[in-house]
C-alpha positions as CSV (number, residue, x, y, z in Angstrom):
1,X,-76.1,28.7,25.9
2,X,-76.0,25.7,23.0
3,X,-74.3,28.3,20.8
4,X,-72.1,29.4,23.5
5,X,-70.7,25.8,24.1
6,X,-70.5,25.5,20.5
7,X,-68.2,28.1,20.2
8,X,-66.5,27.5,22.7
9,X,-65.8,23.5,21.9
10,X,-64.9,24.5,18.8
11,X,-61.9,26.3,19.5
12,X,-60.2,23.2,21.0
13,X,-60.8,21.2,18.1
14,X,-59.3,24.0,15.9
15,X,-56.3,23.6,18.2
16,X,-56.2,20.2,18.2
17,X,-56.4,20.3,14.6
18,X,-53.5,22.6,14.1
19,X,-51.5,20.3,16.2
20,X,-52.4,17.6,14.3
21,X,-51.1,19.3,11.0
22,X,-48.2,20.2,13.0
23,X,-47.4,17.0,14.1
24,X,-47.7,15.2,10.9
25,X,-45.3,18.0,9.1
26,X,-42.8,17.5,11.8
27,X,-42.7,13.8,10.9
28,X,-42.7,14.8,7.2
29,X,-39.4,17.1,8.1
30,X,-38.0,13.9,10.0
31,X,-38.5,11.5,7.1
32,X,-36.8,14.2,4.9
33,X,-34.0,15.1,7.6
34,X,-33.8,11.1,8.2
35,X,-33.6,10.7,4.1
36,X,-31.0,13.5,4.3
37,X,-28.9,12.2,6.5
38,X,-29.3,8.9,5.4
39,X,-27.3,10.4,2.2
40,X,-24.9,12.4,3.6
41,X,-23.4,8.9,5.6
42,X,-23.5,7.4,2.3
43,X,-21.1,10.2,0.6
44,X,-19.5,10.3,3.5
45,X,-19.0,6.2,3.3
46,X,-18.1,6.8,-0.4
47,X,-15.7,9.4,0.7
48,X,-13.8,7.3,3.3
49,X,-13.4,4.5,0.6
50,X,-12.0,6.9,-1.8
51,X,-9.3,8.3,0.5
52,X,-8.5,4.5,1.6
53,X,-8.0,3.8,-2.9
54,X,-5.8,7.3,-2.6
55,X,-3.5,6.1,0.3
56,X,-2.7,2.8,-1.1
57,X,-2.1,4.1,-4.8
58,X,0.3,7.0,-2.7
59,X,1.8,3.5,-0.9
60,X,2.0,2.0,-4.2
61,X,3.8,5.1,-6.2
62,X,6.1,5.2,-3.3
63,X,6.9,1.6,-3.7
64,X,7.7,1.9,-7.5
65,X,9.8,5.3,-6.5
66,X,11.8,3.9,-4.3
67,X,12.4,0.7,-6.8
68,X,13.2,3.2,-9.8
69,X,15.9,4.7,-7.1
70,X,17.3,1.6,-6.6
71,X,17.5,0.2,-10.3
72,X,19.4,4.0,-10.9
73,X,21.6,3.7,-8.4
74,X,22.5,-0.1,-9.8
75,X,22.4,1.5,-13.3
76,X,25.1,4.6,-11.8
77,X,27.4,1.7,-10.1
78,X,27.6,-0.1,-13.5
79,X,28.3,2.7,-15.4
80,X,30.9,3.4,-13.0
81,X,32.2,-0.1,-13.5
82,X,32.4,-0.2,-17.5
83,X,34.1,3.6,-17.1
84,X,36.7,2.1,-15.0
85,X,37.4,-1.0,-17.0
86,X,37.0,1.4,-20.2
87,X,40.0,3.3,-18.8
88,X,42.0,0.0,-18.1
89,X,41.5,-1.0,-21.6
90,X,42.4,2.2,-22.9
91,X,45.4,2.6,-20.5
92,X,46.4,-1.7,-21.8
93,X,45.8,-0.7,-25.6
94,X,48.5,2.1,-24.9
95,X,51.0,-0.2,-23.5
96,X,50.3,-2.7,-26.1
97,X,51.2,0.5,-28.7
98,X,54.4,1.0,-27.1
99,X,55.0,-3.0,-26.9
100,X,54.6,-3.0,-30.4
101,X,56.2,0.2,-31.3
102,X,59.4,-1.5,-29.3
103,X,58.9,-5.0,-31.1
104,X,58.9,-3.2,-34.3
105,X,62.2,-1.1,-33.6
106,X,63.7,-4.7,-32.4
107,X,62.6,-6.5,-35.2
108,X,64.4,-3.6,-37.7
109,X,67.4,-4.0,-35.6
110,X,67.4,-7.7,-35.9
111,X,67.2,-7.5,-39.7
112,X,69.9,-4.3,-40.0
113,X,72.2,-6.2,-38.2
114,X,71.5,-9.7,-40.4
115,X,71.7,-7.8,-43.3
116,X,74.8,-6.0,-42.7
């Protein structure tokens, strides 16, 4: 009978002793899912920071885009300018030929007509 109720006690405390292993790796799987997760919110932190840096360098290189588009466009209206005043001066030096071309034919009249 005392070997009976030995056996028999004994199996509980087997069962209580795998439960007991049990228990303590399922806190040992926490700590490692806790210690897991624990990183993932970090690269996910670190992730969230680096898309922040990305959107304001985008915000940044539009900015500086939009200025370079500007300066061209300034650049284009000036060049425009000095063509058109290029022409003007090429269109006044031709008159000034012909002024001169007339002056000159005047002047040889003038000094014919002295002359003669």
């Amino acid at each position: 009978m005392i070997t009976t109720l030995q056996a028999s006690s004994q199996q509980p405390v087997e069962l209580m002793q795998r439960s007991r292993d049990q228990a303590e790796s399922s806190v040992r799987h926490a700590g490692e899912a806790e210690q897991s997760l624990l990183g993932i919110n970090s690269q996910v932190a670190e992730i969230s920071e680096m898309s922040a840096r990305i959107a304001a360098a985008m915000e940044q290189q539009s900015a500086v885009s939009e200025e370079i588009n500007q300066r061209i466009v300034s650049i284009r209206g000036r060049s425009d300018q000095h063509l058109e005043i290029g022409r003007q001066s090429q269109h006044s030096a031709s008159n000034m030929a012909l002024l001169a071309d007339r002056m000159q034919q005047l002047v040889k009249q003038f000094w014919s007509v002295r002359r003669a």
